[in-house]
The first five atom37 places (N, CA, C, CB, O) and aatype in JSON, in Angstrom:
{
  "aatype": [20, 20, 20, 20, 20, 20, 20, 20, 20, 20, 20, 20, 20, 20, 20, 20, 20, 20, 20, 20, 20, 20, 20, 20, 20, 20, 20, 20, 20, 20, 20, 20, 20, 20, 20, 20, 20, 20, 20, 20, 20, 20, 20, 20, 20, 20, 20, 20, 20, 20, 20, 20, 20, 20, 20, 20, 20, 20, 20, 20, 20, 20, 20, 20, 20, 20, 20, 20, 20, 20, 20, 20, 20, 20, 20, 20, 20, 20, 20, 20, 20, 20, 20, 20, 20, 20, 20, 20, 20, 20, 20, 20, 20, 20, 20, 20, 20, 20, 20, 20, 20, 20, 20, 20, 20, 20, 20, 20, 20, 20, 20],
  "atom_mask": [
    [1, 1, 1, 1, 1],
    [1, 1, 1, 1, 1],
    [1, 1, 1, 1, 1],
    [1, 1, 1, 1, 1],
    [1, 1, 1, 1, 1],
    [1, 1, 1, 1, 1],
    [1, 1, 1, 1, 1],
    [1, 1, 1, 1, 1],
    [1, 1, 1, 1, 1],
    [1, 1, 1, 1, 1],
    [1, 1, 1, 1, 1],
    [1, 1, 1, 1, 1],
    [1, 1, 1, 1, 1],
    [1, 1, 1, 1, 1],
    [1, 1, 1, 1, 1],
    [1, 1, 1, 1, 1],
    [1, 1, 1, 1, 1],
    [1, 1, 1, 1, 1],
    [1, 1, 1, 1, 1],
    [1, 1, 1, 1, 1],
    [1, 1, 1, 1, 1],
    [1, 1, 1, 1, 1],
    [1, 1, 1, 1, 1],
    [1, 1, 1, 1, 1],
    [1, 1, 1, 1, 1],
    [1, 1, 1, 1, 1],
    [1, 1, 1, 1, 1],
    [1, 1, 1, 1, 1],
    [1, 1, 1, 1, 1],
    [1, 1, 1, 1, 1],
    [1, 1, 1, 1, 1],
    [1, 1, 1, 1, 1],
    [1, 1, 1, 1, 1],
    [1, 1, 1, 1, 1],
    [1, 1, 1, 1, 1],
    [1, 1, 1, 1, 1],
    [1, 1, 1, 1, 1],
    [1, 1, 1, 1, 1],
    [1, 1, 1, 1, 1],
    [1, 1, 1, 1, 1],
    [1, 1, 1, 1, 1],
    [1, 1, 1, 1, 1],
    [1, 1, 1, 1, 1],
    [1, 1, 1, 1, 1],
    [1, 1, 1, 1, 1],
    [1, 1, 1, 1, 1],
    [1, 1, 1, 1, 1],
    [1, 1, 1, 1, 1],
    [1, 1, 1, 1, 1],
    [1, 1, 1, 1, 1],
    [1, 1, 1, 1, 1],
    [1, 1, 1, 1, 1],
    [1, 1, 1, 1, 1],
    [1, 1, 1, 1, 1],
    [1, 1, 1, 1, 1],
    [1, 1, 1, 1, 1],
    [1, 1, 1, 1, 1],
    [1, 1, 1, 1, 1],
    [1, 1, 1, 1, 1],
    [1, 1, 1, 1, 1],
    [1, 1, 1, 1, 1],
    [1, 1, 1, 1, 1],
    [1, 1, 1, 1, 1],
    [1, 1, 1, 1, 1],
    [1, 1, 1, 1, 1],
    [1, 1, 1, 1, 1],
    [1, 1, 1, 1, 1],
    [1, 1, 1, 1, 1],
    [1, 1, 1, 1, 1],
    [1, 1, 1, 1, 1],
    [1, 1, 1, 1, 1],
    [1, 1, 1, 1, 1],
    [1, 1, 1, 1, 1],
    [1, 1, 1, 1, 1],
    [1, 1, 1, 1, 1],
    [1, 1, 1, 1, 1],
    [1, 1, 1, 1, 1],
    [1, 1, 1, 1, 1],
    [1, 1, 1, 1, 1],
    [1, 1, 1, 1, 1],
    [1, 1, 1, 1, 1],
    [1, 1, 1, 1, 1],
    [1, 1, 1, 1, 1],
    [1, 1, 1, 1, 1],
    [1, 1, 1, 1, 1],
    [1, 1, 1, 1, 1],
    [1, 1, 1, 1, 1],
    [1, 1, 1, 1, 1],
    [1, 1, 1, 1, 1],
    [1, 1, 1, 1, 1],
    [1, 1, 1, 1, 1],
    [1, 1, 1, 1, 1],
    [1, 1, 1, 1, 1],
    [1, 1, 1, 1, 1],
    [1, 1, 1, 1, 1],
    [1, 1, 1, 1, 1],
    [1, 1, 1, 1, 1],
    [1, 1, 1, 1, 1],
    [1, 1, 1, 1, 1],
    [1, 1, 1, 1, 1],
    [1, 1, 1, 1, 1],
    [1, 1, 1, 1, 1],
    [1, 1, 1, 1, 1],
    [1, 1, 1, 1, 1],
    [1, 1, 1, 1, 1],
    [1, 1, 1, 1, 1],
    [1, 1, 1, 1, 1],
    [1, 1, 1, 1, 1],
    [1, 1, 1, 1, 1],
    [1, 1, 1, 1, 1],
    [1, 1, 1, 1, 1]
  ],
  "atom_positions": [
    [[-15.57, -16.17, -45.36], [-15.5, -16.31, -43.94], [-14.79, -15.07, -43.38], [-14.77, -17.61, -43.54], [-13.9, -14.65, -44.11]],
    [[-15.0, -14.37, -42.2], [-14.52, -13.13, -41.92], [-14.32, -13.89, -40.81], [-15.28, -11.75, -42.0], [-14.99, -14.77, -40.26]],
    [[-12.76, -13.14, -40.49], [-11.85, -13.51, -39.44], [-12.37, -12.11, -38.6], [-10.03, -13.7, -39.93], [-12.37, -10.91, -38.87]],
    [[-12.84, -13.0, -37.29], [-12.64, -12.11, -35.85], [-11.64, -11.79, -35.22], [-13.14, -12.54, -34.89], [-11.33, -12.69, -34.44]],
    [[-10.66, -10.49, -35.16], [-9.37, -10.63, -34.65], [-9.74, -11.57, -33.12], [-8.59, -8.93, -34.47], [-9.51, -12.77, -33.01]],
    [[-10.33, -10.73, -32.06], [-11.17, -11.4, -31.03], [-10.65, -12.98, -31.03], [-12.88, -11.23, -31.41], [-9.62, -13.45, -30.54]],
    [[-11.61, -13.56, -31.68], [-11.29, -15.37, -31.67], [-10.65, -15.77, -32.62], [-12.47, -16.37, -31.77], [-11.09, -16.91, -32.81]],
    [[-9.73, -15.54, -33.51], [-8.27, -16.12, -33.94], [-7.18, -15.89, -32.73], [-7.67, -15.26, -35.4], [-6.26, -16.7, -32.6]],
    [[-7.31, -14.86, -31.92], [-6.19, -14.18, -31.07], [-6.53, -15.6, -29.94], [-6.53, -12.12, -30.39], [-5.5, -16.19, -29.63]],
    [[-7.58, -16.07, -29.45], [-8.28, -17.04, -28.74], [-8.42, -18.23, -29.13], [-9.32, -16.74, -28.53], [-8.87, -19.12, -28.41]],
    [[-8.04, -18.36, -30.29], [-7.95, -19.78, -30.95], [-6.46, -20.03, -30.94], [-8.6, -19.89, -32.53], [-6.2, -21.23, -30.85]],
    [[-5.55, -19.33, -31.0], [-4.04, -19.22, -31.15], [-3.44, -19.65, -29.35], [-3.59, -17.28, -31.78], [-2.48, -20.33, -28.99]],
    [[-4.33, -19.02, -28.67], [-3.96, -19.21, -27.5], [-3.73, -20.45, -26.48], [-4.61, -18.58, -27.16], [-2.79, -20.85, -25.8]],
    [[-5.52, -20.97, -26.78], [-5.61, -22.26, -26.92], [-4.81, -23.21, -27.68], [-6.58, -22.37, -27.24], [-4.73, -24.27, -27.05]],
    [[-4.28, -23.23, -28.63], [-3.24, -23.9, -29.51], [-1.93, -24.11, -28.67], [-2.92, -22.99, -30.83], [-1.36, -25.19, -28.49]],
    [[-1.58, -22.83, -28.19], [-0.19, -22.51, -27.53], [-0.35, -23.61, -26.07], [-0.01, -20.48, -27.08], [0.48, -24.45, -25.73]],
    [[-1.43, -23.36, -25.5], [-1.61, -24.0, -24.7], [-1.43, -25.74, -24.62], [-2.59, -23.52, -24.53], [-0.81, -26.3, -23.71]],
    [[-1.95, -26.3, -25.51], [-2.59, -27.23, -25.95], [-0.54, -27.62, -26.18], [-4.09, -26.93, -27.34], [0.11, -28.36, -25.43]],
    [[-0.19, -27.12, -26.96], [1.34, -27.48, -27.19], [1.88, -27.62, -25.64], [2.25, -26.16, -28.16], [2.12, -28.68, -25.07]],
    [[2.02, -26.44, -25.15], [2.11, -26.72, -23.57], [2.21, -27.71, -22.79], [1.31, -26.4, -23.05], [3.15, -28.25, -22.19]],
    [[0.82, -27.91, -22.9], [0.24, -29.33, -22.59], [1.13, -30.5, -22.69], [-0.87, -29.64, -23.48], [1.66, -31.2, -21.82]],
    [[1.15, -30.52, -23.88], [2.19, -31.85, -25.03], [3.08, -31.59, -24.46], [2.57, -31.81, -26.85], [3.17, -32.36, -23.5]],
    [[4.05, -30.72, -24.49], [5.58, -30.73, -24.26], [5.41, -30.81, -22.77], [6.52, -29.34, -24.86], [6.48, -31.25, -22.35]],
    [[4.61, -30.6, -21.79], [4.91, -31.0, -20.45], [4.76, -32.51, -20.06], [4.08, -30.23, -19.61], [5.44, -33.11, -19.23]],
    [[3.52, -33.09, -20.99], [3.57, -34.45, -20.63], [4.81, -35.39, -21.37], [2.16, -34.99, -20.98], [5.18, -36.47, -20.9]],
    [[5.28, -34.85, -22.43], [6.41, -35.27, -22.9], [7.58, -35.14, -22.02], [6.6, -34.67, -24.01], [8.45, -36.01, -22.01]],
    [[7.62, -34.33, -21.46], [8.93, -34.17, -20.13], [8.62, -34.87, -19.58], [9.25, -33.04, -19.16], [9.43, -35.79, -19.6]],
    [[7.39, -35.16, -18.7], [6.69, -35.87, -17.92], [7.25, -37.64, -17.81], [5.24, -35.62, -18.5], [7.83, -38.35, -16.99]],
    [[6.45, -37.78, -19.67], [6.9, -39.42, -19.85], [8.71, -39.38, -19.79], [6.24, -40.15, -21.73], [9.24, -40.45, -19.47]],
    [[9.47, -38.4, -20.03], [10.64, -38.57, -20.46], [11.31, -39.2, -19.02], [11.23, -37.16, -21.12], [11.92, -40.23, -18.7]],
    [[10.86, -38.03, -18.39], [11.77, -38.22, -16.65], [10.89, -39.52, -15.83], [11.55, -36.3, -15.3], [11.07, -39.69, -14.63]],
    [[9.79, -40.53, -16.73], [9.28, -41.4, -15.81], [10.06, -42.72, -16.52], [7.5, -41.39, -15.69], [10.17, -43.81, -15.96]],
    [[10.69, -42.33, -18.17], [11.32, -43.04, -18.86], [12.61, -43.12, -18.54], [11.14, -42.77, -19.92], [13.41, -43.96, -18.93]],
    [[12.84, -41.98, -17.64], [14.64, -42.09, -17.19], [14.09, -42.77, -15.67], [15.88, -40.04, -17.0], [14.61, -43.86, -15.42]],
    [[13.14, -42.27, -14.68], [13.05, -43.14, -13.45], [13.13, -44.77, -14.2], [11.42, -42.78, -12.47], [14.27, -45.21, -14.11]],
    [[12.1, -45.78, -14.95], [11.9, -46.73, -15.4], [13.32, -47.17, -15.65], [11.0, -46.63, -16.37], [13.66, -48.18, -15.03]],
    [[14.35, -46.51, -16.56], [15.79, -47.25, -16.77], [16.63, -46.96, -16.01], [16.44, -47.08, -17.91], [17.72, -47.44, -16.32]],
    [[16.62, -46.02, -14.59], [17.25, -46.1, -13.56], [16.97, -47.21, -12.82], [17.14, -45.1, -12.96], [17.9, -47.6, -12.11]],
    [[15.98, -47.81, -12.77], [15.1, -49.0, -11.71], [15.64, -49.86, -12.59], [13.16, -49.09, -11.45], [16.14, -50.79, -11.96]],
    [[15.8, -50.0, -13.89], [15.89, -51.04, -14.51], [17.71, -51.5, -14.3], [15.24, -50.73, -16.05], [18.28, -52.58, -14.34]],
    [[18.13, -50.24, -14.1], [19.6, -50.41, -14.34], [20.03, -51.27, -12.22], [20.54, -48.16, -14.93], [20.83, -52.05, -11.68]],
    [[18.83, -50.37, -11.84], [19.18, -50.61, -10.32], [19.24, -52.22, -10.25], [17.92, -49.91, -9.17], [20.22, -52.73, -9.7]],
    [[18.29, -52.96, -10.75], [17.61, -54.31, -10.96], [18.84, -55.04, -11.96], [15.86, -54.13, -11.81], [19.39, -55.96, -11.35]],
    [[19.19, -54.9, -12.85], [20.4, -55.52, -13.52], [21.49, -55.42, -12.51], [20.82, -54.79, -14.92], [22.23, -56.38, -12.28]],
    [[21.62, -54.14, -11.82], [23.15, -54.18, -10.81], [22.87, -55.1, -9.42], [23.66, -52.31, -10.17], [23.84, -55.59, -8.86]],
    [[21.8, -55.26, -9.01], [21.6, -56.04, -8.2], [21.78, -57.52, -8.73], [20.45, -55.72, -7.71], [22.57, -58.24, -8.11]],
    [[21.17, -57.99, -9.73], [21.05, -59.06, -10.0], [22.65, -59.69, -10.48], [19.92, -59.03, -10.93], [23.07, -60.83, -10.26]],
    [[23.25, -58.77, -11.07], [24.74, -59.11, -11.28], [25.07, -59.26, -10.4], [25.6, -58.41, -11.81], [25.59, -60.37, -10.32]],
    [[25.1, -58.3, -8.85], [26.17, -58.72, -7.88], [25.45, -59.73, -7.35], [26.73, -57.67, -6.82], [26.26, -60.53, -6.89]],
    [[23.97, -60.22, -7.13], [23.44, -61.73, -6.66], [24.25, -62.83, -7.74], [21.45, -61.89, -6.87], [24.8, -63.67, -7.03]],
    [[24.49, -63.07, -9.02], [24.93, -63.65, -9.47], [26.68, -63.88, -9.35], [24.34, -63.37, -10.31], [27.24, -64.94, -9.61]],
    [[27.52, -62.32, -8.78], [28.89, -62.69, -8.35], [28.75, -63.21, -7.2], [29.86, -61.67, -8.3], [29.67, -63.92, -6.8]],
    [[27.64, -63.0, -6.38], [27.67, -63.74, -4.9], [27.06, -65.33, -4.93], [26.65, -62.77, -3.75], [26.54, -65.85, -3.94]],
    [[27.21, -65.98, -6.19], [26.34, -67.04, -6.02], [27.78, -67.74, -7.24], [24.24, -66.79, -6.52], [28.16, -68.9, -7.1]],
    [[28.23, -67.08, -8.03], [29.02, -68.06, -8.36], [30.82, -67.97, -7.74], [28.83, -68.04, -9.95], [31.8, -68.58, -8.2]],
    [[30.76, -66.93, -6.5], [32.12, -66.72, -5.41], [31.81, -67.92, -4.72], [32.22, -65.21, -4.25], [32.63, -68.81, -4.5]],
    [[30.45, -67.95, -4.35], [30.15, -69.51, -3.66], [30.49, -70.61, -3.78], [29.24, -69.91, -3.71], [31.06, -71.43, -3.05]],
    [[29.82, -70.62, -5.6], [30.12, -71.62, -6.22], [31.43, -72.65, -6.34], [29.89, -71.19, -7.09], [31.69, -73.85, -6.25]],
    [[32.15, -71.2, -6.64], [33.84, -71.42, -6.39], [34.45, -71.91, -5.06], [34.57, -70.06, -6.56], [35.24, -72.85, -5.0]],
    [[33.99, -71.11, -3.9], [34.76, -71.95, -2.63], [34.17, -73.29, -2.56], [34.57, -71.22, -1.06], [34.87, -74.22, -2.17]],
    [[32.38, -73.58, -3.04], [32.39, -74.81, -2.89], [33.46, -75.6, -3.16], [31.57, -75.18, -3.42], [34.16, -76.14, -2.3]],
    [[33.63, -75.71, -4.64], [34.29, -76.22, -5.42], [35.76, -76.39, -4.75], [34.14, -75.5, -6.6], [36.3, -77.49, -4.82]],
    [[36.27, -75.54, -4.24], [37.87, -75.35, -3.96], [37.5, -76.41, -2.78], [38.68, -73.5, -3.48], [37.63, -77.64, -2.76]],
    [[37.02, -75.56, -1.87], [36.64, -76.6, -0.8], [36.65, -78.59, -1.19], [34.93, -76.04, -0.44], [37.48, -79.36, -0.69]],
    [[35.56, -79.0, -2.14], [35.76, -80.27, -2.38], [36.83, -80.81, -2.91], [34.98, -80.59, -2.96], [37.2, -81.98, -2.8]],
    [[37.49, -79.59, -3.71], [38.79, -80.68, -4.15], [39.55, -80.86, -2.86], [39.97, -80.04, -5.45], [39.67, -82.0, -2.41]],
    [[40.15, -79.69, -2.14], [40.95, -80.21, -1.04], [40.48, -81.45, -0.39], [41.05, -79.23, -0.04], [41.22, -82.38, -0.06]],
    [[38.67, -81.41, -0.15], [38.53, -82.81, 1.0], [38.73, -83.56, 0.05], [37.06, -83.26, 1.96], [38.8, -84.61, 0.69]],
    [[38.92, -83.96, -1.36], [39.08, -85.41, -2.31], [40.46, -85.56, -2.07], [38.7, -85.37, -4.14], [40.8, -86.67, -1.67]],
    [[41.52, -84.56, -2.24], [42.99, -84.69, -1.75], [43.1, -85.15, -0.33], [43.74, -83.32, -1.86], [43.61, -86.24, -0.09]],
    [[42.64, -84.37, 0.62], [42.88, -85.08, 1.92], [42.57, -86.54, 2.16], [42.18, -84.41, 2.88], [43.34, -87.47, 2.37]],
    [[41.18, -86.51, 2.06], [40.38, -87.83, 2.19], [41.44, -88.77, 1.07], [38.42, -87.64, 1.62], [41.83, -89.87, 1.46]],
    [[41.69, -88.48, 0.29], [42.5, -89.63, -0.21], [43.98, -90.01, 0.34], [42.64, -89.39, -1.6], [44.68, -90.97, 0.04]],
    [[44.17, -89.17, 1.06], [45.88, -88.94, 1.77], [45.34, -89.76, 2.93], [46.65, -86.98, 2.29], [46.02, -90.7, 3.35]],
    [[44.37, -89.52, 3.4], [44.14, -90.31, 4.87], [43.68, -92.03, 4.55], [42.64, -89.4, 5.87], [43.71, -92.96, 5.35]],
    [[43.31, -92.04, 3.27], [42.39, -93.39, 3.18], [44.19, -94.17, 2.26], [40.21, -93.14, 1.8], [44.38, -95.34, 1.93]],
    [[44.94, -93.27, 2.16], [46.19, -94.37, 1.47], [47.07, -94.85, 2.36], [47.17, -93.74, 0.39], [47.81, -95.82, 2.21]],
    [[46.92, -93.68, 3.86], [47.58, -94.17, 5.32], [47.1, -95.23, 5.43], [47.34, -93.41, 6.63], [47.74, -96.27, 5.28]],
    [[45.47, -95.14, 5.82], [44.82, -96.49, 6.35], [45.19, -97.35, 5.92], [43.64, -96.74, 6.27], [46.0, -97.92, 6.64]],
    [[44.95, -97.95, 4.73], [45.3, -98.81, 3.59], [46.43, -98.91, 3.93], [45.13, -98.42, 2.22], [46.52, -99.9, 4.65]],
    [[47.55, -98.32, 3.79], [49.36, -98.71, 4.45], [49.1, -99.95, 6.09], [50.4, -96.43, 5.32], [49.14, -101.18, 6.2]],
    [[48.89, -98.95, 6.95], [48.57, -99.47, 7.98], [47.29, -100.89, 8.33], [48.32, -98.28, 8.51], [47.44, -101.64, 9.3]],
    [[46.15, -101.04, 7.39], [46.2, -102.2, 7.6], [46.37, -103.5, 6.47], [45.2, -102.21, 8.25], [45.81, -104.58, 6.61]],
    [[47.2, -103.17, 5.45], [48.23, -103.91, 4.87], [49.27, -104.81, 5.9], [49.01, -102.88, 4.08], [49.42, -106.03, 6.02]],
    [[49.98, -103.55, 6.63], [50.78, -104.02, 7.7], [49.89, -104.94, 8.64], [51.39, -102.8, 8.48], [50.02, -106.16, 8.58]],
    [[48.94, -104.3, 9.54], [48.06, -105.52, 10.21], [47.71, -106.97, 9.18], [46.45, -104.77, 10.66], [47.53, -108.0, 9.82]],
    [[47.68, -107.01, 8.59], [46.61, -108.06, 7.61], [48.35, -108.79, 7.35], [45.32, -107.1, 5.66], [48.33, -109.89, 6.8]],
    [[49.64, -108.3, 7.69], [50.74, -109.12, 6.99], [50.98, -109.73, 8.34], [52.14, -108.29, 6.13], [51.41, -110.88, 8.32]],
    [[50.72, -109.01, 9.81], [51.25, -109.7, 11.15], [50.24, -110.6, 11.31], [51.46, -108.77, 12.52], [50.62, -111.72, 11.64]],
    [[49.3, -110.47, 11.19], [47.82, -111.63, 10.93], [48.37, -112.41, 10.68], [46.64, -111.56, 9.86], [48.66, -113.29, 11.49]],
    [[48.83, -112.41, 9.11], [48.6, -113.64, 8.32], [50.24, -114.72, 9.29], [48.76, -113.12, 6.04], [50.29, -115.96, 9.28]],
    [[51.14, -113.98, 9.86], [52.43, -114.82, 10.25], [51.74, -115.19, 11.54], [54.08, -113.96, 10.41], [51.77, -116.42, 11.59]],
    [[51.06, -114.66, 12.7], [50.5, -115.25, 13.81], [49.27, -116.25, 13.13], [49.97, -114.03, 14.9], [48.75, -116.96, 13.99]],
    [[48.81, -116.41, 11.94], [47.95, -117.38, 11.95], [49.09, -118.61, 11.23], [46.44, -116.91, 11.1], [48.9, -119.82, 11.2]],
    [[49.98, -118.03, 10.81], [50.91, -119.61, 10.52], [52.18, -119.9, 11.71], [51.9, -119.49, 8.71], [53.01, -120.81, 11.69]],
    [[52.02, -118.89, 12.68], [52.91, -119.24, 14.02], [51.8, -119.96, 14.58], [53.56, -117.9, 15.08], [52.21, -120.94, 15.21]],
    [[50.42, -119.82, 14.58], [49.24, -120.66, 15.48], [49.31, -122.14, 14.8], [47.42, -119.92, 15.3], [49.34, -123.19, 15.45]],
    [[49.34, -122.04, 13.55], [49.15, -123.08, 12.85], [50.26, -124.32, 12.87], [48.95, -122.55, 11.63], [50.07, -125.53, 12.91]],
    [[51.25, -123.69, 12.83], [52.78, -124.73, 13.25], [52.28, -125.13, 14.59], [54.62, -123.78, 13.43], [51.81, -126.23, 14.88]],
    [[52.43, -124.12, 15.37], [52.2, -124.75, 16.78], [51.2, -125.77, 17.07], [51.88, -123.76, 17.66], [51.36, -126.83, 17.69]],
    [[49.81, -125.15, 16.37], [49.33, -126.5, 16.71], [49.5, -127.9, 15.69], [47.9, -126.26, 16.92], [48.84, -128.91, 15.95]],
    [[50.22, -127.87, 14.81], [50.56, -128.81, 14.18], [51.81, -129.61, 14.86], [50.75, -128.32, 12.92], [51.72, -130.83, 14.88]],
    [[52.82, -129.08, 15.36], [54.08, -129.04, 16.16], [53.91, -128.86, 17.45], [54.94, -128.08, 15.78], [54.78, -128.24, 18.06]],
    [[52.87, -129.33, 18.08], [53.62, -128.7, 20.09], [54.87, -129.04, 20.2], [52.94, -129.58, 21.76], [55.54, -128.28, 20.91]],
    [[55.49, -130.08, 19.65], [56.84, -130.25, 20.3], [57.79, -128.88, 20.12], [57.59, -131.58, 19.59], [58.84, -128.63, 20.72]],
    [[57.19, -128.18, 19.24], [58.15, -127.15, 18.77], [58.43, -126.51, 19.68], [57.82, -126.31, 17.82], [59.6, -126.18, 19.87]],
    [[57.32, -126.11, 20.62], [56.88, -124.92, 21.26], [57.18, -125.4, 22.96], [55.12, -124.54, 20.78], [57.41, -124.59, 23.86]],
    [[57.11, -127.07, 23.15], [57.27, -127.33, 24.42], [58.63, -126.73, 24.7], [57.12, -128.79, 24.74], [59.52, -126.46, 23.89]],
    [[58.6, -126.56, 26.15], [60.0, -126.15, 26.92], [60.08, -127.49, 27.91], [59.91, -124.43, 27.94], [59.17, -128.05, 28.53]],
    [[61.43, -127.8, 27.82], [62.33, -129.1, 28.54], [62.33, -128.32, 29.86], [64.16, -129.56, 27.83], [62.93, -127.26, 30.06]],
    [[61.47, -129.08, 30.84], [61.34, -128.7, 31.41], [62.57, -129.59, 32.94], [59.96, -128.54, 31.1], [62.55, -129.13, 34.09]]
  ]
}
């Protein structure tokens, strides 16, 4: 086979090229592989701070209900005090009603 300086010099060139080629689309994929894990990283940092904003929530819910179970129970042990007390003046006006009407004399005034 006899080498043409001509087209080895032209076959070499094309080669060089052809590498070219490669190593540009390799940059290419590289910097679409760094955009892709910038987006990806953008998308994890979002989703973390949706997840600190959903369990900060979570938390005041939470704080929030215990106080109303403390209050609400502070107000419902008043009630309960207070109509203990009613339910004890009840029960003596239904046995002051009850004497009396068992007793008018008790209750008449000498007139």
């Amino acid at each position: 086979m006899v080498d043409f300086p001509g087209v080895c010099e032209r076959e070499r060139e094309r080669e060089r090229e052809r590498e070219r080629e490669r190593s540009e689309m390799a940059r290419a994929g590289g910097i679409t592989n760094a955009v892709n894990v910038g987006i990806a990283v953008q998308a994890d940092w979002e989703n973390r701070e949706f997840i600190s904003h959903i369990s900060l929530n979570v938390r005041r819910l939470f704080d929030f209900l215990v106080q109303f179970e403390a209050t609400t129970k502070s107000k419902l042990a008043s009630l309960n005090e207070k109509l203990d007390v009613l339910e004890r003046k009840l029960e003596l006006l239904e046995v002051q009603v009850g004497t009396a009407s068992a007793n008018p004399s008790l209750f008449a005034r000498d007139a």
